[in-house]
Structures are given as structure tokens and as C-alpha cells.
N, C-alpha and C positions, 0 to 999 in steps of 0.2 A: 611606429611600433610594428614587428614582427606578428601577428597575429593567426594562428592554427585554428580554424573553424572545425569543431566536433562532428561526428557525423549526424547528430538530431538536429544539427543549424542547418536552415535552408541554404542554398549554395548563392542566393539573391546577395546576402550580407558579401559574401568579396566584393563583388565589385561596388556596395555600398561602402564599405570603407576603405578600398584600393581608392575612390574617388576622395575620401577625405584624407589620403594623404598618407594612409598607413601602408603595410606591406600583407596582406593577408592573403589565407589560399587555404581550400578546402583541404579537408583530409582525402576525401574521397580522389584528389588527382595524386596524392602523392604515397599513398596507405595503401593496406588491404583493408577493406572496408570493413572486415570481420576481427578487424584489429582489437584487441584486448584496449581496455584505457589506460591500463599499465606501459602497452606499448606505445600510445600515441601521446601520455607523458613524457616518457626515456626520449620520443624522437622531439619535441619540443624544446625538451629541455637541453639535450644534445646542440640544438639548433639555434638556439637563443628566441624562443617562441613563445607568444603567452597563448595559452589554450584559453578559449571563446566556447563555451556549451549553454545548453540547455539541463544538464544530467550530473545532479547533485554526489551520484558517486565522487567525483573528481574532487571534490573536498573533503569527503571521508576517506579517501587515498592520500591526501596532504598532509592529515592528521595523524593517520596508521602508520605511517612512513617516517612522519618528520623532518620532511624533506625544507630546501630553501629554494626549491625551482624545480620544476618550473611554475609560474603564476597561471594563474588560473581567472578569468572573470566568468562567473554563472548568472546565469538570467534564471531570474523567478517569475516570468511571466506569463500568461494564457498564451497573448496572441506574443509571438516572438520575431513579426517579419520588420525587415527595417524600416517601413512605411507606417508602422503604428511605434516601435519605441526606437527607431534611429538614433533621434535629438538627446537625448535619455544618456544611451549607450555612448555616447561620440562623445558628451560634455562630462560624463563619469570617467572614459578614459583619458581625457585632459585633466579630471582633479586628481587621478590615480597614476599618471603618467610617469611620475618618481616612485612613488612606491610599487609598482609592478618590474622597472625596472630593478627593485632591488630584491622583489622576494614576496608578492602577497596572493591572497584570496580575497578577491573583489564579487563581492553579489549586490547583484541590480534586481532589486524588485521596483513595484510600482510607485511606493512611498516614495523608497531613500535609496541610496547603494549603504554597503559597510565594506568596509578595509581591515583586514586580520593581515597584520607580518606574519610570514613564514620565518620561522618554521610554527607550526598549528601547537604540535603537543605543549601541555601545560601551561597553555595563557589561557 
């Protein structure tokens, strides 16, 4: 999976899931790091990328919009470095791995994740 790390993801997670197998890369080497989230949507989705945050905007931009891409997974959690929810995140993108391919918002918090299709408005 193509993976876009937001700029509030520690830059640790690329190479924690480059090593699991995915395609991921900071914003920060390939943005302006002042980049709007508007924009670093438009380039993911452009891209075929699912954008990886911390910063719950990015779902109320899913929803304002009504878009069907790009996918988004959010993390709801305190500590967010891959050495406390790694396992977590790597086994939520194995049960989400079809459906981000086709269009969702995936949030991980500490319980459970949830899976919402895109597009957000009206469901």
C-alpha cells in the first residue's frame, strides 16, 4: 500500500512500515511542509496514496468535500510512535487493505479501528 505520512507523524513510521512491506514517505521530503491539507490531499490522491495522520481535520475535509479519495487512516492516540501501536496499525491495514483501496476513512484508536466508505456526506 502507497502510504503519505502527514506532517504531525513522526518520520520513525516510514521506515516502520517501508520494513512491513508498504510504500510510504514522509510529506516532509516531498511537500512544503506549510502545505495546506487541502493540498497534501489533491497530492495523494493525485498519487494514488492513502494519507496516515494524526490531525482529525482530514476527516472533516472527507466529509465537507464528499470526495471518494483519497483514504485517509487517523490515529487517535496519545503516544502515536511505531514502537507502542505498530502491531495495531500494520494488522488494521491488513483488515482495511480493500476497502482503502476503494475509498475510506479508517480511525485507529486504542479499543477498535472503524471503517466509513467514502464518500462521508450523508451516511
Amino acid at each position: 500500500m502507497k502510504i503519505l505520512l502527514d506532517m504531525n507523524i513522526p518520520e520513525t513510521w516510514e521506515d516502520f512500515l517501508n520494513r512491513a512491506g508498504h510504500d510510504a514517505i514522509h510529506w516532509s521530503r516531498i511537500g512544503d511542509i506549510r502545505a495546506e491539507d487541502t493540498d497534501i490531499m489533491a497530492w495523494a490522491r493525485d498519487n494514488g496514496y492513502v494519507v496516515f495522520t494524526h490531525d482529525l481535520d482530514f476527516g472533516s475535509l472527507l466529509f465537507a468535500t464528499n470526495v471518494a479519495a483519497p483514504s485517509v487512516v487517523q490515529l487517535r492516540f496519545q503516544h502515536i510512535l511505531p514502537e507502542a501501536i505498530g502491531s495495531a496499525v500494520l494488522e488494521t491495514l491488513m483488515t482495511a487493505a480493500q476497502m482503502l483501496k476503494a475509498g475510506a476513512l479508517v480511525t485507529i484508536d486504542p479499543r477498535r479501528h472503524r471503517i466509513r466508505m467514502l464518500p462521508l456526506s450523508g451516511t
